[in-house]
C-alpha positions, 0 to 999 in steps of 0.5 A: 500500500502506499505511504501512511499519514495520520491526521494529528486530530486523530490521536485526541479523538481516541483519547476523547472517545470519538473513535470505537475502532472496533464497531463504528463503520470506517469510510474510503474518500478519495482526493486528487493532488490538486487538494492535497489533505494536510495533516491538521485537517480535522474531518471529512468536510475540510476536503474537496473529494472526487465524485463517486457518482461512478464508484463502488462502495467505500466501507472498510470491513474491519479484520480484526481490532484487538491488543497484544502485549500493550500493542493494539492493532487495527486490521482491515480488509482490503478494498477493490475500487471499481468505477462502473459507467463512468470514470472515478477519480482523478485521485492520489490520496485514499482517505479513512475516515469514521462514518458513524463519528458526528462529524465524520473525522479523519483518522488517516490518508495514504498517498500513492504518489501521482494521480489515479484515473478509474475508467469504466471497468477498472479497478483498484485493490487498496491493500491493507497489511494484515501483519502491520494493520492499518495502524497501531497504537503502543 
């Protein structure tokens, strides 16, 4: 997967109880480069997303939430992107967000680098590590 950034508003909002990581329901948004996310973006509405008039869903399933030894680990499964009728995108960053959160705030984002164009019929596997998770907590 591509390179892993978190929201810093993240790290308060676990403290304050806005997350519950194991149940809420975990959402995909999707950002061209030309609206880059920054990493003190706080929720959903800070960002300018591409259309998904064309896109298929967008909720995470979640693998497995638990703690190890002090180590909690947040593993999701992995997501296939498909643009059917019409094109997705252009977009470079996959943004996860809380859905069920009241105002739907930012956990994380990953940046693949350049834009993304989904024609018709295409697809995009966003993978997620099952050893290191989406992200972990010490």
């Amino acid at each position: 997967m591509a390179s892993y950034v978190k929201f810093l508003s993240f790290v308060e909002n676990v403290a304050e109880k806005v997350h519950n990581l194991g149940s809420d329901t975990l959402t995909v948004a999707l950002c061209a480069a030309a609206n880059a996310p920054v990493n003190t973006n706080t929720v959903l509405a800070n960002l300018t997303q591409v259309s998904y008039t064309y896109c298929s869903a967008r909720a995470l399933t979640i693998s497995t939430s638990a703690q190890t030894a002090g180590v909690y680990k947040l593993v999701i499964a992995d997501l296939t992107l498909t643009a059917s009728g019409g094109t997705v995108g252009p977009f470079r960053y996959v943004i996860i967000y809380n859905d069920t959160a009241t105002n739907d705030e930012l956990i994380c984002w990953h940046d693949y680098g350049s834009d993304i164009t989904l024609a018709a019929g295409e697809s995009i596997l966003l993978d997620f590590s099952v050893t290191n998770g989406l992200l972990q907590i010490t």
